[in-house]
Backbone bond lengths (Angstrom), bond angles and torsions (degrees), N, CA, C in turn:
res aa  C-N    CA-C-N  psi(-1)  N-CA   C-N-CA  omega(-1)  CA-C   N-CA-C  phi
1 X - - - 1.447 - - 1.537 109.42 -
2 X 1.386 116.85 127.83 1.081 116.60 172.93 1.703 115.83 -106.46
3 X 1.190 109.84 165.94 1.681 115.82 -179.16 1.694 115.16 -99.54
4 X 1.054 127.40 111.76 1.533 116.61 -159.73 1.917 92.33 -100.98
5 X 1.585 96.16 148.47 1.381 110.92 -166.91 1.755 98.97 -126.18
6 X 1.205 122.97 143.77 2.105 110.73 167.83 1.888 85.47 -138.63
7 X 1.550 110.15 95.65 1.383 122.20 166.71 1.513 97.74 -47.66
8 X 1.188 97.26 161.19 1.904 118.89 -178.18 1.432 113.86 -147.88
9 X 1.350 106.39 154.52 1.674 110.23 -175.78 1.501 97.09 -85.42
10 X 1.467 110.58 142.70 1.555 116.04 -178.40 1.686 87.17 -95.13
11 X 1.587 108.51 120.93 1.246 112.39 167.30 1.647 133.20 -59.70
12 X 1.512 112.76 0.26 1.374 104.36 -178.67 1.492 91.38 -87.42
13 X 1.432 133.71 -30.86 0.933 134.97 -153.94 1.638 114.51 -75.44
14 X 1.202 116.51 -46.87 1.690 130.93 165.64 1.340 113.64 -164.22
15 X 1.443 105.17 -179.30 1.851 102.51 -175.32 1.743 93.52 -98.55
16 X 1.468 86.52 168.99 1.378 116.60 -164.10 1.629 113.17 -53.62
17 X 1.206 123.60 108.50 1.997 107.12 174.11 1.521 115.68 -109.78
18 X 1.873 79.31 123.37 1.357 99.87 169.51 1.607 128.98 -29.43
19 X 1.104 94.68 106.27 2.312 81.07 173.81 1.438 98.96 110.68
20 X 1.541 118.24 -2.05 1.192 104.23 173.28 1.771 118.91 -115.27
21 X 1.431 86.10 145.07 1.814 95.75 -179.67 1.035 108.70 -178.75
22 X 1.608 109.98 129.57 1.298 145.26 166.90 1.281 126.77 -95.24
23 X 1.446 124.59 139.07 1.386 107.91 155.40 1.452 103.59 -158.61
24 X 1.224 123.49 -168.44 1.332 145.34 -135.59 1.820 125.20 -163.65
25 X 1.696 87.30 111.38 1.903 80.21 166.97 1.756 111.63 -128.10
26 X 1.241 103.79 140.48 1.512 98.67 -168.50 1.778 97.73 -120.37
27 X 1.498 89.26 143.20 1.684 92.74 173.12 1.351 112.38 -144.69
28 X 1.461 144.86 141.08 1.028 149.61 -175.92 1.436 113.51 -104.95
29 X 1.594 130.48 110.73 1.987 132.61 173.04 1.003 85.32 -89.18
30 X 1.268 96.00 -161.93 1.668 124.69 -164.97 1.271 88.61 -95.19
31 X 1.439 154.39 -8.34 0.939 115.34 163.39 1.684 116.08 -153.79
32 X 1.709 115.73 38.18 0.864 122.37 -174.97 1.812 105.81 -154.81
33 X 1.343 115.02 152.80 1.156 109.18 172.48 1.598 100.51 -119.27
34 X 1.897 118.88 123.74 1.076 107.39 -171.78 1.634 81.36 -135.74
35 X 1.515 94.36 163.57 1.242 138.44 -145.97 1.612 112.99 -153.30
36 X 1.267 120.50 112.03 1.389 116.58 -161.93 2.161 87.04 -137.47
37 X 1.622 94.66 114.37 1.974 95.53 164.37 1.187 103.66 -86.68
38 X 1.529 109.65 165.57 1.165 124.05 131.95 1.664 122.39 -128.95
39 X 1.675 97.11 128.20 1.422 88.34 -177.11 1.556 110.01 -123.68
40 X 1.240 124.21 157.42 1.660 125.40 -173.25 1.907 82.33 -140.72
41 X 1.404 101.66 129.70 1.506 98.56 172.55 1.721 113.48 -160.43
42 X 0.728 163.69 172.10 2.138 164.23 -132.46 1.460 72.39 -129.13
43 X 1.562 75.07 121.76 1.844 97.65 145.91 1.474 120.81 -26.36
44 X 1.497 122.55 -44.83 0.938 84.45 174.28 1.801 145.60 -104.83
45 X 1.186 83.31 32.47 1.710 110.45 177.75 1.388 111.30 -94.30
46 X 1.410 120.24 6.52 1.647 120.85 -172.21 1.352 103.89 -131.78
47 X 1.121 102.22 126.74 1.731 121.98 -177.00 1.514 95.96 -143.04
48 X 1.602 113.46 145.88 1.463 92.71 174.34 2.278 78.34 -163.72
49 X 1.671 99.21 95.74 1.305 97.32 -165.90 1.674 100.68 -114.81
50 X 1.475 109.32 -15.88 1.435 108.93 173.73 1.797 120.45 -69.00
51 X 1.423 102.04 143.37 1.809 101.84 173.83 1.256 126.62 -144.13
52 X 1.309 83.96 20.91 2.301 94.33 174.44 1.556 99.19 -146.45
53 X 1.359 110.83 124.25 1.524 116.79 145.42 1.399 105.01 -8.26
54 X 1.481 112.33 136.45 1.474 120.61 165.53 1.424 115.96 82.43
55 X 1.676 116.42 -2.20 1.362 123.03 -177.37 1.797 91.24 -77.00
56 X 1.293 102.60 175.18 1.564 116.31 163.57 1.484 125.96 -83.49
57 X 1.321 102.07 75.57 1.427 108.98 -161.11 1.728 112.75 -64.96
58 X 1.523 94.91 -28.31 1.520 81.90 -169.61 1.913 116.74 -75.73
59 X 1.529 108.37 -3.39 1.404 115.74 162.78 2.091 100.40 -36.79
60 X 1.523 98.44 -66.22 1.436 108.34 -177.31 1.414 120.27 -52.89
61 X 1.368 119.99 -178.52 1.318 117.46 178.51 1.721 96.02 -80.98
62 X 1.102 134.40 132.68 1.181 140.81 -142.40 1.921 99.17 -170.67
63 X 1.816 87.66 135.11 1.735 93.05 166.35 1.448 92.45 -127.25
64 X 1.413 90.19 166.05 1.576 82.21 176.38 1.782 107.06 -159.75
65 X 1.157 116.60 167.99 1.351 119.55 -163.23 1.638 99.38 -136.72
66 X 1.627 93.13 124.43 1.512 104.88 -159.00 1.967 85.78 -103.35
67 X 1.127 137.99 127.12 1.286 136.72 154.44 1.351 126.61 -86.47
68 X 1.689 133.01 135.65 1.392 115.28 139.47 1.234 129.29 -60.95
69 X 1.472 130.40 147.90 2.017 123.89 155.12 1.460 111.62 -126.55
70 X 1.536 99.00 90.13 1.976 90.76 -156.15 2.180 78.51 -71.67
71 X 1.261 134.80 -1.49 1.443 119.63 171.16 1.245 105.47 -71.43
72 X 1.568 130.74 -30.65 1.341 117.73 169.13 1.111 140.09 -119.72
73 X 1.703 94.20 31.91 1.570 96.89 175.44 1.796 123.64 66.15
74 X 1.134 93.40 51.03 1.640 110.18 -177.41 1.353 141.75 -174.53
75 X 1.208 109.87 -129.51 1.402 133.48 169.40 1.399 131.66 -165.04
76 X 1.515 139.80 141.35 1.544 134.30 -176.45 1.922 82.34 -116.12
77 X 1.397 87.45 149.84 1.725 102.33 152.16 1.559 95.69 -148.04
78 X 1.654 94.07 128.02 1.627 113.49 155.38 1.572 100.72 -93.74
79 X 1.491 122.88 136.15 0.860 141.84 174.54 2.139 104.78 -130.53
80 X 1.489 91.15 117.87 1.794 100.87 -172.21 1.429 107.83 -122.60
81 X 1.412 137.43 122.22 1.430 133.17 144.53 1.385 111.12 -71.67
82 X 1.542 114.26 174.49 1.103 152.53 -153.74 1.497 111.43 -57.65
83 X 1.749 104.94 -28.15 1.427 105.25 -171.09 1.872 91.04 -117.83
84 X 1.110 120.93 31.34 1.756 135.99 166.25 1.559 99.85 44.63
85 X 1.508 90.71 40.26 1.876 98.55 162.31 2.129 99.82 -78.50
86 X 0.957 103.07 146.28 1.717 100.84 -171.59 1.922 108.15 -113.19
87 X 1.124 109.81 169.98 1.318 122.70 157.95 2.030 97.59 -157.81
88 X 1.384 71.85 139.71 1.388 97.04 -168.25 1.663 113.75 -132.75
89 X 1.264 135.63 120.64 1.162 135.77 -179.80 1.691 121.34 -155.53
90 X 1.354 142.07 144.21 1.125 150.49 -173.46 1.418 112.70 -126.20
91 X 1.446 126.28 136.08 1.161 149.55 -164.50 1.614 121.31 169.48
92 X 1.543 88.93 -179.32 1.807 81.08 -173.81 1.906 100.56 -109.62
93 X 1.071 119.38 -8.12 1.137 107.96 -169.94 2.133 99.38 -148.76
94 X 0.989 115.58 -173.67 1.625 125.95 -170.13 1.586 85.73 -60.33
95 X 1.416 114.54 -90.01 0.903 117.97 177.82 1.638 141.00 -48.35
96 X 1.439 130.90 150.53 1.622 128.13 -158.01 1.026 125.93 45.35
97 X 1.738 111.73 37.33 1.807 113.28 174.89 1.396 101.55 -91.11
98 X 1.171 110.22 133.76 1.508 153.26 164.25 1.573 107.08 -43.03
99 X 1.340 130.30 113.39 1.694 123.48 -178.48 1.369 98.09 -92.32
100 X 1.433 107.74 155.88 1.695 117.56 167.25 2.047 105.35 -50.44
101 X 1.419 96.47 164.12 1.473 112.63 154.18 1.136 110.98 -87.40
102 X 1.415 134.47 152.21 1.679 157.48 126.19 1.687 81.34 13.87
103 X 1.256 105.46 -89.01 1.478 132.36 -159.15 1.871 103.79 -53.40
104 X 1.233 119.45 -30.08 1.260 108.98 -152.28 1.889 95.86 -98.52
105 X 1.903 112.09 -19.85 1.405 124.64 167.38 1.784 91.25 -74.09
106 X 0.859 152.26 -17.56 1.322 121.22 -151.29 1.921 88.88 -108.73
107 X 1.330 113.19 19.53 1.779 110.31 -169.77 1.580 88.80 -112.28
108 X 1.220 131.59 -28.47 1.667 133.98 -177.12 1.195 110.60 -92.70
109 X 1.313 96.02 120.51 1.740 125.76 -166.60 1.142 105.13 -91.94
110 X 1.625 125.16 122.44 1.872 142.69 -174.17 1.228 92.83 -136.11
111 X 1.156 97.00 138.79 1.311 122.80 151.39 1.391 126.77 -130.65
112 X 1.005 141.35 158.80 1.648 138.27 179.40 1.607 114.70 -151.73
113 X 1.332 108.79 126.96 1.776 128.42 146.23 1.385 135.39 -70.20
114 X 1.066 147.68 83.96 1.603 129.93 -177.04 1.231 83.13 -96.64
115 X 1.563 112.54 165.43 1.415 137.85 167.50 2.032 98.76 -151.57
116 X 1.387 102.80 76.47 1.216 100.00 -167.42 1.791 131.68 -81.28
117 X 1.978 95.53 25.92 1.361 125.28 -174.24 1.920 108.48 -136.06
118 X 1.287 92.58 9.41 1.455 88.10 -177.58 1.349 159.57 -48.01
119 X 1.680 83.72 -32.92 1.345 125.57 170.15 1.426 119.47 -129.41
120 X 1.324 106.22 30.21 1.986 117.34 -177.48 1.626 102.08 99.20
121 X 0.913 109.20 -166.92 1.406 148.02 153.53 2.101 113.00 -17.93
122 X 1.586 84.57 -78.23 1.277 100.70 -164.92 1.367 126.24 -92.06
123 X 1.522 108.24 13.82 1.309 112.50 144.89 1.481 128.48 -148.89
124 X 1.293 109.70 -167.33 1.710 99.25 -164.08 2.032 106.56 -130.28
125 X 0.979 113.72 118.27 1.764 92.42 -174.29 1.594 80.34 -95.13
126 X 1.954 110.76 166.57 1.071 121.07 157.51 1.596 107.13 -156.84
127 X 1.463 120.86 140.43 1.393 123.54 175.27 1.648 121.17 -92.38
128 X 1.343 139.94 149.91 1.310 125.28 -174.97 1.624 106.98 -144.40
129 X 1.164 125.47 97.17 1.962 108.30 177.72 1.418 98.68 -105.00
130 X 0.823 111.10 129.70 1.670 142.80 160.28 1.679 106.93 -97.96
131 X 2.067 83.44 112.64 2.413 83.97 158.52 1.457 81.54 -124.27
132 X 1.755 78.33 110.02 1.677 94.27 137.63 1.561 128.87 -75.93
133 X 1.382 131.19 132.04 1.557 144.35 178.25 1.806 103.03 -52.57
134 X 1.361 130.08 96.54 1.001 117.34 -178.80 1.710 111.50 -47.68
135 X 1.521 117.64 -32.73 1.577 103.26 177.62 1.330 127.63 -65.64
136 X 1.466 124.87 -11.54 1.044 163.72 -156.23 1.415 92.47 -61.63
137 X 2.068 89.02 -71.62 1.786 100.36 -160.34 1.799 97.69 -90.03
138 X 1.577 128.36 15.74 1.284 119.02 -171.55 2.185 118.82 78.39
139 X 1.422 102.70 9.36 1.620 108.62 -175.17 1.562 101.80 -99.88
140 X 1.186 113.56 176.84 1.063 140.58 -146.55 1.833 106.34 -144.29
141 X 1.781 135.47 126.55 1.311 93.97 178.87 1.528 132.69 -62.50
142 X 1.777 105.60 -27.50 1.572 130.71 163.96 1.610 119.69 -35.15
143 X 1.618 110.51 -4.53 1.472 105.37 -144.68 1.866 86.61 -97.37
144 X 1.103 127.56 168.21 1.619 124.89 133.77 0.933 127.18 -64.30
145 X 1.310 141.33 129.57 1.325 144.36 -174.00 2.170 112.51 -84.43
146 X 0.950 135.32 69.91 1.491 110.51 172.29 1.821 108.08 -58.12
147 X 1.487 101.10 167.50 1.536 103.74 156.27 2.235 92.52 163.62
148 X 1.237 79.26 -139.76 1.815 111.85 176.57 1.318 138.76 176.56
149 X 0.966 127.78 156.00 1.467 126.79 -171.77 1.355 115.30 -117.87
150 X 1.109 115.00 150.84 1.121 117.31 -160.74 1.817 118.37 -147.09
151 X 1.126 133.09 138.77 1.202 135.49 159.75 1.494 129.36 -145.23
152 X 1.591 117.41 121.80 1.331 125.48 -174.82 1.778 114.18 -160.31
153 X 1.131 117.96 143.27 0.823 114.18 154.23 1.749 125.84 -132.99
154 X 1.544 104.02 122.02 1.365 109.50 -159.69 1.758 104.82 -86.51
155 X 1.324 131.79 -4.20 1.393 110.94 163.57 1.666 118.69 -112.74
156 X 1.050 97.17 43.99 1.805 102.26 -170.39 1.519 90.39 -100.39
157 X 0.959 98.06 172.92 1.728 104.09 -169.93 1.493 98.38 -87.75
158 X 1.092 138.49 -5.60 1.623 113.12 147.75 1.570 93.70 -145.14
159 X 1.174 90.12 119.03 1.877 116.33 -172.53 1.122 100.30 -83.53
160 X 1.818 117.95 140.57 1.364 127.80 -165.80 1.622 99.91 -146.08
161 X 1.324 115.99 178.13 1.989 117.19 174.17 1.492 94.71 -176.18
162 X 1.207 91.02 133.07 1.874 103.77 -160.04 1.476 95.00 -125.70
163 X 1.119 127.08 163.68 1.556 129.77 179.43 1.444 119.38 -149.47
164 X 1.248 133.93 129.50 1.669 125.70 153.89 1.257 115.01 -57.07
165 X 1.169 124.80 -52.36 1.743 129.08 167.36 0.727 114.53 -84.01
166 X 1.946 134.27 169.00 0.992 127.96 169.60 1.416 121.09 -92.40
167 X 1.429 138.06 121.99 1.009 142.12 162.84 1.610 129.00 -62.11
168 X 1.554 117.94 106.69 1.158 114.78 -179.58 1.700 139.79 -84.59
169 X 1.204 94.36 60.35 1.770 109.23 -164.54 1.445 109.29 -119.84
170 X 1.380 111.93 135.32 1.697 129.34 159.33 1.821 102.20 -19.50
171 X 1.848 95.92 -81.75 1.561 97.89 167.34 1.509 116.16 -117.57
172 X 1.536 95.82 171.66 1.580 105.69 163.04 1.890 119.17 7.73
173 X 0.816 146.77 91.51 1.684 130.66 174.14 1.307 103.32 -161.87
174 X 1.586 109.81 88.98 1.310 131.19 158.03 1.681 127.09 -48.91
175 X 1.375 104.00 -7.18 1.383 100.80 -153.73 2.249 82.86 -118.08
176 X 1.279 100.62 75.35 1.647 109.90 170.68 1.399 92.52 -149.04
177 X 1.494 102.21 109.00 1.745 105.85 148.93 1.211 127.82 -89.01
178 X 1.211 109.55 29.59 1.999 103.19 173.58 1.921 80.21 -125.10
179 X 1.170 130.37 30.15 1.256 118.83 131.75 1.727 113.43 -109.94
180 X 1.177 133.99 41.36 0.939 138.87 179.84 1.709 131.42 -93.49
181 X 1.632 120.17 116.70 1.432 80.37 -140.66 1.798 75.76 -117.52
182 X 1.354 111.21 -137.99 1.825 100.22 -164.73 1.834 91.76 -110.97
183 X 1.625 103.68 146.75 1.698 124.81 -163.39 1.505 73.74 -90.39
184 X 1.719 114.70 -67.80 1.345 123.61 -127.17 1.223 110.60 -141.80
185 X 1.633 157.94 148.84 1.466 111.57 -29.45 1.855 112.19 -38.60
């Protein structure tokens, strides 16, 4: 059983663009939490310039999967562009998050689809599943999952930030876990 998600533009943030839509299914095994988008969005919402772990992915068109670990006192966000280059980091707040190891990116499983004619010309669909290692983030499959999902990319030539939950911020700021609402059951 999977959990179906349809991210949305938070209106304080910008107005609505045509051609865009995201969404989201999340499922928890015994020993992975995976997460598969689909996004279809206008050329000009797709940038995808990062190519190593640890780059600034969310510059790119980027989804990303914000976790709770009430075992470690925090939060993980995987953050993935288009070609499932990752950034990965743990902390409790925006600031002084902790990046993955070499070793600890090479345990999270991506895969990716582009079909960068799917819908013509003027837009681009692309698919992305991410398994995260439940030991990874400290979960359990038994556990509840908090977190959020997320998709934006802020240096594309028209920058967007989409949400499963609602985010309660002036601007853009992915990085609030008391907007965090439940992945899983």
């Amino acid at each position: 059983m999977m959990r179906h998600f349809d991210l949305f533009e938070n209106p304080d943030w910008h107005g609505k663009i045509p051609g865009l839509a995201v969404s989201a299914q999340v499922e928890c095994s015994a020993s992975c939490l995976d997460v598969v988008f689909e996004v279809t969005e206008p050329k000009e919402c797709h940038r995808c310039r990062c190519i190593a772990d640890g780059e600034p992915c969310w510059q790119d068109s980027c989804v990303e999967v914000f976790v709770a670990s009430p075992a470690h006192g925090g939060y993980y966000n995987f953050e993935l562009n288009s070609a499932g280059v990752c950034l990965a980091e743990f902390g409790q707040a925006r600031e002084g998050r902790r990046p993955f190891s070499s070793e600890a990116y090479a345990r999270i499983g991506r895969k990716v689809e582009v079909e960068p004619h799917a819908c013509g010309l003027s837009q681009i669909v692309w698919r992305l599943r991410v398994s995260i290692p439940l030991d990874l983030i400290g979960l359990e499959c038994d556990h509840t999952v908090a977190g959020n999902l997320y998709k934006c990319a802020s240096g594309a030539e028209m920058p967007h930030y989409l949400c499963a939950y609602t985010v309660h911020a002036v601007r853009p700021d992915f990085h609030r876990p008391e907007c965090f609402g439940l992945l899983w059951p």
